[in-house]
C-alpha positions in Angstrom: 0.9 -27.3 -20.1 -2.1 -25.3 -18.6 -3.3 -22.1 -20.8 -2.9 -18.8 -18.9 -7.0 -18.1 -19.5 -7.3 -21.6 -17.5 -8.7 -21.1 -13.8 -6.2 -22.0 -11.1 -6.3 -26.0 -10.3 -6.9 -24.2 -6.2 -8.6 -27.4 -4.6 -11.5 -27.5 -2.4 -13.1 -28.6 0.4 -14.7 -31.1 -1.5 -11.7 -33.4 -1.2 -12.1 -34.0 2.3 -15.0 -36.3 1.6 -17.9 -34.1 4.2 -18.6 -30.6 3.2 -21.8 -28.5 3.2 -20.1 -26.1 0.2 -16.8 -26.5 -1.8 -14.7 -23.6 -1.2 -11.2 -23.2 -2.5 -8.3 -23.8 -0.5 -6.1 -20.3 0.0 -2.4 -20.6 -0.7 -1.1 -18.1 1.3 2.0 -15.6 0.5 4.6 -13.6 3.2 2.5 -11.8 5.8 -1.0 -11.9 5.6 -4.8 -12.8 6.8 -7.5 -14.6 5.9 -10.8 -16.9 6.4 -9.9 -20.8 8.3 -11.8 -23.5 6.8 -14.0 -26.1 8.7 -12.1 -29.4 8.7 -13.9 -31.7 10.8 -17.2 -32.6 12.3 -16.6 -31.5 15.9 -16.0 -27.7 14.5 -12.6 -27.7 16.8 -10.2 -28.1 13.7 -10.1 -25.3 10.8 -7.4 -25.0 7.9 -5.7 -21.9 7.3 -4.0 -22.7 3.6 -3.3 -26.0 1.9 0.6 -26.0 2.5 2.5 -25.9 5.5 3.2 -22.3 6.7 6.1 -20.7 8.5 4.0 -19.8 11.1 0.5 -18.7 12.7 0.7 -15.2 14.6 -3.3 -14.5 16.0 -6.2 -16.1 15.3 -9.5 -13.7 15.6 -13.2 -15.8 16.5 -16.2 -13.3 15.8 -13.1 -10.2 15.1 -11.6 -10.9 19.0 -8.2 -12.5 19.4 -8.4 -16.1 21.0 -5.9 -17.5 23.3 -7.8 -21.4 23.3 -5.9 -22.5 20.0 -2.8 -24.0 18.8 -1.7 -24.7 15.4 0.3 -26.8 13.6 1.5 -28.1 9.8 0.2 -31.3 9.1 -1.2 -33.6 6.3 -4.8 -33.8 5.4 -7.1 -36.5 4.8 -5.3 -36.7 1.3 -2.1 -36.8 2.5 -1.6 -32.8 1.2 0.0 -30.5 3.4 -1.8 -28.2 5.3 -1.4 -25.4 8.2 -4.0 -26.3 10.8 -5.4 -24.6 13.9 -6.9 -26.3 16.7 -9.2 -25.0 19.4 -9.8 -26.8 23.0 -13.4 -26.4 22.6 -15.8 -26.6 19.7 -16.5 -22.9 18.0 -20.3 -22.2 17.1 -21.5 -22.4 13.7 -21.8 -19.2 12.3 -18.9 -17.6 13.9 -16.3 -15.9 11.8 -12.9 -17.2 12.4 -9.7 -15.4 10.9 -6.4 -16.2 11.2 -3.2 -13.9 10.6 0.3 -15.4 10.0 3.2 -16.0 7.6 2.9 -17.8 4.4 4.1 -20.6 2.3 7.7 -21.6 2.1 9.7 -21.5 -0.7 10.5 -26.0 -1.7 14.4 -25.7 -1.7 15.4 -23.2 0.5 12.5 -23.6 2.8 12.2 -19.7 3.3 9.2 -17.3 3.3 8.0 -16.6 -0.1 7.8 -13.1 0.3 9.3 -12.0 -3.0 6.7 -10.4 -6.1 9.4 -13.1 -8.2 9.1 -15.7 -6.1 4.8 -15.6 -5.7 4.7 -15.2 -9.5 7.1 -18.8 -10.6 5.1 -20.6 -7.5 1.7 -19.1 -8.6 2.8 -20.3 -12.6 4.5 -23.1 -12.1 4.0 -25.1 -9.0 0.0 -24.7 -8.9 -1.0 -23.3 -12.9 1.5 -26.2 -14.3 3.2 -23.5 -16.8 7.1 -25.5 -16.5 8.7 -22.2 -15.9 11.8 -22.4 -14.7 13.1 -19.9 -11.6 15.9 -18.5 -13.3 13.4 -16.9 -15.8 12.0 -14.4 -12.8 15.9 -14.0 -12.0 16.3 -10.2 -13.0 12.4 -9.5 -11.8 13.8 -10.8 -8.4 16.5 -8.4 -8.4 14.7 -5.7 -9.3 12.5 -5.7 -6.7 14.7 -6.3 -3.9 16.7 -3.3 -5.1 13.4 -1.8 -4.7 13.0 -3.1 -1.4 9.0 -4.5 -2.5 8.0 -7.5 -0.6 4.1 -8.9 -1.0 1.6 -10.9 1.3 -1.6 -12.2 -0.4 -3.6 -15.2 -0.7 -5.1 -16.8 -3.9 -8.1 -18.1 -2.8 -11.0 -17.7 -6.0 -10.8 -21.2 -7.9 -12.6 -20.0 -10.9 -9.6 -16.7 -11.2 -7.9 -17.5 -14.6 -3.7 -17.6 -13.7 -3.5 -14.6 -15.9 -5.5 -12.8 -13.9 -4.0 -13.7 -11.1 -0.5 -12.5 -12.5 -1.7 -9.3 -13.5 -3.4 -9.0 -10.2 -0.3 -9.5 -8.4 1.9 -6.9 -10.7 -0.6 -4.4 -10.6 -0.5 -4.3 -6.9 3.5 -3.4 -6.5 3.4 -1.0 -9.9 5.0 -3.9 -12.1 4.0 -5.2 -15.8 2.7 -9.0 -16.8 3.9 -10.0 -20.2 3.9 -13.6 -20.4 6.0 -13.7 -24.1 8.2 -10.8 -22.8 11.8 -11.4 -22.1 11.6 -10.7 -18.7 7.9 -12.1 -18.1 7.2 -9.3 -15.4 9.1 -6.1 -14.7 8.7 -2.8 -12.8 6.8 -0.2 -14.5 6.8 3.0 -14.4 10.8 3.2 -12.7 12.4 -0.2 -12.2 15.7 -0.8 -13.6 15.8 -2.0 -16.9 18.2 -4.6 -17.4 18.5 -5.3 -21.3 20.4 -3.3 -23.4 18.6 -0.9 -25.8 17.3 -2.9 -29.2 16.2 -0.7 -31.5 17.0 3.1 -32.4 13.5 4.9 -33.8 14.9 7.6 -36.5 13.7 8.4 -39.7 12.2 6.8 -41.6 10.1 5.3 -38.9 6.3 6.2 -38.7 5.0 7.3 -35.8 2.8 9.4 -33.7 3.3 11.3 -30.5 0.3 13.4 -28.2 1.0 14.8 -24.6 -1.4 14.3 -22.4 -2.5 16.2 -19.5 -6.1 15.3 -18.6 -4.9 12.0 -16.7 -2.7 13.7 -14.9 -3.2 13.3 -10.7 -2.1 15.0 -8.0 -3.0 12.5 -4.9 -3.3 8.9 -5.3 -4.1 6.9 -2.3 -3.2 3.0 -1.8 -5.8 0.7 -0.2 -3.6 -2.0 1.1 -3.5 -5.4 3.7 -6.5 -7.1 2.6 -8.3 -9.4 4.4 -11.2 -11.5 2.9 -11.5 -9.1 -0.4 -11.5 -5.7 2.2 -8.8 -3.3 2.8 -7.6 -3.1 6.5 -4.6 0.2 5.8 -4.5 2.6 3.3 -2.5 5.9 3.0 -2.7 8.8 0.7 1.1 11.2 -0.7 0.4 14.0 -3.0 3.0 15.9 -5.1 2.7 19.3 -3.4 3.9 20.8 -6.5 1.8 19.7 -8.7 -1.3 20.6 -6.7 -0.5 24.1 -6.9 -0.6 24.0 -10.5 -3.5 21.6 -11.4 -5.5 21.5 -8.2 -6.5 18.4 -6.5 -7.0 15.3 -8.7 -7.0 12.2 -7.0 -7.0 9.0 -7.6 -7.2 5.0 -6.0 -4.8 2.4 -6.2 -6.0 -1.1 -4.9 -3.0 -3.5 -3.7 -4.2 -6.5 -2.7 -0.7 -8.0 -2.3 0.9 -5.5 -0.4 0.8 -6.3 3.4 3.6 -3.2 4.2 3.0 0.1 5.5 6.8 0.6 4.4 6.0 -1.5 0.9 2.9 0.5 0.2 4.2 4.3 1.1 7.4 3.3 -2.0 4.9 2.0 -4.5 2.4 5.1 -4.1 5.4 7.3 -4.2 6.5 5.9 -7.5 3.4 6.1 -9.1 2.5 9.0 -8.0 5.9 10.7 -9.7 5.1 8.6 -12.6 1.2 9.7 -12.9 1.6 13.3 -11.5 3.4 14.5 -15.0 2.5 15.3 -18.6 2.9 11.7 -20.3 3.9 11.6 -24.2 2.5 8.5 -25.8 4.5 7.6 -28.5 3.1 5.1 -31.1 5.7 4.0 -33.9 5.1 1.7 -36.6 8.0 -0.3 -39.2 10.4 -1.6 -36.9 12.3 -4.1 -38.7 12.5 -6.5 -35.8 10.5 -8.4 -33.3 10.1 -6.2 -30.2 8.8 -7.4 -26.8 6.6 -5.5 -24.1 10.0 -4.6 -21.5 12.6 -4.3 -24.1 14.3 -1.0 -24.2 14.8 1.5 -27.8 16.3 4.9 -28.4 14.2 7.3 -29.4 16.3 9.6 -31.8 13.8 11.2 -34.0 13.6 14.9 -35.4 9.7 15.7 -34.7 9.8 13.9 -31.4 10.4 16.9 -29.0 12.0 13.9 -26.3 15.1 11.1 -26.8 16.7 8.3 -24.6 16.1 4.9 -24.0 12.4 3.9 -22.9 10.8 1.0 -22.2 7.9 -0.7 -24.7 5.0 -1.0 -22.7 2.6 -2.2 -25.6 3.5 -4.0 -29.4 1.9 -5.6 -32.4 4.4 -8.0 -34.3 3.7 -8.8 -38.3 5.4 -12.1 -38.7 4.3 -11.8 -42.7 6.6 -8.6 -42.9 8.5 -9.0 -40.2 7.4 -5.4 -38.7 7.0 -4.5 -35.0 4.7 -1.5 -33.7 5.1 -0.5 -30.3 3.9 2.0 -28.2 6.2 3.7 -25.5 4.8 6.5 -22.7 7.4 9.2 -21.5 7.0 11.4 -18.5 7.6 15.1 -19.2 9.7 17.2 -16.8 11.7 16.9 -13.6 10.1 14.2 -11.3 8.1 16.2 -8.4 8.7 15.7 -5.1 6.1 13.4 -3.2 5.0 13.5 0.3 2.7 11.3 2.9 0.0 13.1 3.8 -2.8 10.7 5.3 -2.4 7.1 6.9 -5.4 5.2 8.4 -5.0 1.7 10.1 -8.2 -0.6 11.1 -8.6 -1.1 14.9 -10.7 -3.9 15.8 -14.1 -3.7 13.5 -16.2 -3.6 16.3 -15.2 -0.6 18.0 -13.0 1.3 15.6 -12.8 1.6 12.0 -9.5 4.1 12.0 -7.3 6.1 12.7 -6.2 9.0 10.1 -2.8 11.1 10.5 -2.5 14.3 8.3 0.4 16.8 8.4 -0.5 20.5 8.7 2.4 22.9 9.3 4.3 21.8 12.2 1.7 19.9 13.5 0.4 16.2 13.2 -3.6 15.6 13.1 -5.3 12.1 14.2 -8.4 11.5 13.7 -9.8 8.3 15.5 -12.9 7.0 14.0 -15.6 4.4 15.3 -16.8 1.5 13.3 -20.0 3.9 11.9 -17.3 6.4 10.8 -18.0 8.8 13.5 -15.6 10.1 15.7 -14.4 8.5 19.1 -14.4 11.5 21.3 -13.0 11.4 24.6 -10.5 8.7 23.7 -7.1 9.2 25.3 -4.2 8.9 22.5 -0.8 8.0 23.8 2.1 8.4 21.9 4.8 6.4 21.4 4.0 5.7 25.8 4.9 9.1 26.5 3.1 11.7 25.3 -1.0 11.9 25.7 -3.9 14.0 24.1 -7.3 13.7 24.7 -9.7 13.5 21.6 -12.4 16.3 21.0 -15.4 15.8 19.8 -14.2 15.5 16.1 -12.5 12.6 17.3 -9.3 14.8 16.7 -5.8 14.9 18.9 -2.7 17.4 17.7 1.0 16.3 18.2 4.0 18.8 17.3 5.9 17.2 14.6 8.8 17.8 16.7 7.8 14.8 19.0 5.9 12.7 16.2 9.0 12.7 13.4 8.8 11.1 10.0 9.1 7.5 11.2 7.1 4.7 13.0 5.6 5.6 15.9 2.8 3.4 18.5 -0.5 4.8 19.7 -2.0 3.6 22.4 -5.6 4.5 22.2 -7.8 4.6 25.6 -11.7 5.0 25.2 -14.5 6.7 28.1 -15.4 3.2 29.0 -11.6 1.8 29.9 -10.8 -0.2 26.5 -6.9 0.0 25.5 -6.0 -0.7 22.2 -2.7 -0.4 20.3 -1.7 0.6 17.1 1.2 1.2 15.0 1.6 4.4 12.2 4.2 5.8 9.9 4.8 9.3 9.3 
């Protein structure tokens, strides 16, 4: 069995016999882009991940769409599976070529594996060789489909160790890594925890509790769809509440794995109710059992100015004495109320760099920017095919909320010199 510190076993294009440079061969997870690889002399047959795939959506030669392609899933030179794309004419060297599409499918039920659970056993056990069996992600796949989290990534970096990788994933979605926990991965902050509560902490336990306020933040924005290590969406909430009382503290949150506008606007919210509060961090020493990272206790302690059941979200274990010491962080007060305030979205990189949507009063701002971040006045913005607004010279176009509700919504963005391009937000 492969160590977790071990890099993933990714192959490269060195098994094809011809290459200039060995470069890893992406797997590729639910929705998602990412670089094709040169597979043979003639420069007219590139591989998009080293599996079959449900499917290949748009291909993109120097950042345009191309319509000279087809693709297909196929074996390689090796016999491995692989999703190919074919063009009808050679592509120059030099040229960029980026493929978006759907992912891997999952061995037995030949679905999209879509699913944080489902990434994490195929990413552990069916590439890093860990043996783990799929009933052991069983209550991690629950949880997030009753939080509604789906992920699209690609692992791609042959010298990442499969821990990193892990933690990579669950960081994205707001979720734990704990290889030796009981759940191996859960939702953290919120998530539902399933186990029962294991320990009560009372006297004469020995611990320590501090409140902390300097950490707290107010607006935390998600970077989100990434495409060859860059961010292609990102959208900003802030707890209006909390503003008022502590000002403006923001913060970043990087999700590689999240491909979802929908995805990425639940996680930032959860963190953001999480992160937006006093936290008490609770250290407590003796516990005369083994406690994992995930498992639940009661705290029911005189000098502890909180109770209830909490999750372990850190632990020692003496095996000598048999003692565990854990460490537990509790929100303080009633979870504040978050709203979106800011989405951007990538046009195509040559013209447009993106588009910005911030709610003021009754009114929706958009702000279209050009690749060099200036604005794009003069564009026409068209929304949802009914309603237009020509930018001024901020880039800037005003829609009442009224007709631009909380919701998806289409813009259909003109420019001065008769370009169309389409684009989908969420408010």
């Amino acid at each position: 069995m492969r160590a977790l510190s071990e890099a993933l076993p990714l192959r490269t294009t060195a098994v094809w016999g011809e290459y200039r440079e060995a470069k890893a061969i992406p797997h590729r997870y639910g929705e998602c882009g990412g670089a094709m690889l040169q597979y043979d002399r003639q420069r007219t047959q590139f591989v998009w991940a080293d599996h079959a795939v449900q499917s290949v959506d748009e291909v993109l030669v120097g950042g345009q769409p191309a319509g000279n392609w087809v693709w297909r899933n196929t074996t390689d030179s090796t016999g491995q599976p692989i999703a190919l794309v074919e063009f009808d004419q050679p592509v120059d060297e030099g040229v960029d070529l980026l493929a978006r599409g759907r992912g891997k499918l999952h061995p037995t039920r030949g679905t999209l594996i879509e699913s944080p659970a489902d990434v994490l056993w195929d990413m552990l056990t069916n590439i890093a060789g860990r043996g783990l069996a799929e009933s052991q992600f069983a209550e991690f796949r629950a949880e997030c489909e009753q939080a509604g989290i789906i992920v699209g990534g690609s692992l791609q970096d042959s010298a990442q160790a499969a821990r990193g990788a892990a933690v990579d994933l669950c960081r994205s979605i707001g979720a734990r890594f704990a290889p030796d926990a009981r759940r191996i991965a859960f939702l953290w902050p919120g998530g539902a925890a399933a186990t029962a509560s294991l320990a009560t902490i009372e006297p004469p336990h020995v611990l320590e509790a501090r409140q902390q306020h300097a950490d707290i933040v107010t607006e935390l924005t998600v970077r989100y769809r990434f495409e060859e290590g860059e961010p292609r969406e990102a959208l900003a909430v802030e707890a209006p509440g909390v503003v008022a009382r502590y000002g403006r503290r923001p913060a970043e949150h990087v999700a590689p794995w999240i491909s979802s506008a929908r995805v990425a606007l639940s996680v930032a919210t959860r963190l953001l109710q999480h992160q937006a509060r006093p936290v008490w961090s609770v250290a407590i020493n003796g516990i005369e059992r083994e406690l994992r990272i995930g498992d639940k206790v009661t705290l029911d302690h005189p000098v502890l100015p909180l109770g209830g059941e909490h999750r372990v979200i850190g632990r020692e274990y003496d095996a000598e004495l048999k003692r565990t010491a854990v460490s537990i962080a509790v929100p303080v007060g009633d979870t504040p109320a978050v709203s979106l305030v800011r989405q951007s979205t990538r046009l195509t990189p040559e013209r447009y760099a993106g588009v910005s949507v911030d709610t003021r009063g009754t009114q929706r701002l958009l702000t279209v920017y050009a690749s060099d971040g200036s604005p794009a006045a003069g564009a026409a913005v068209v929304l949802d095919g009914a309603v237009t607004r020509i930018a001024d010279g901020a880039g800037r176009v005003e829609f009442p909320a009224a007709v631009m509700p909380v919701g998806a919504h289409t813009l259909t963005i003109r420019t001065a010199d008769g370009a169309e391009l389409v684009v989908g937000v969420t408010v």
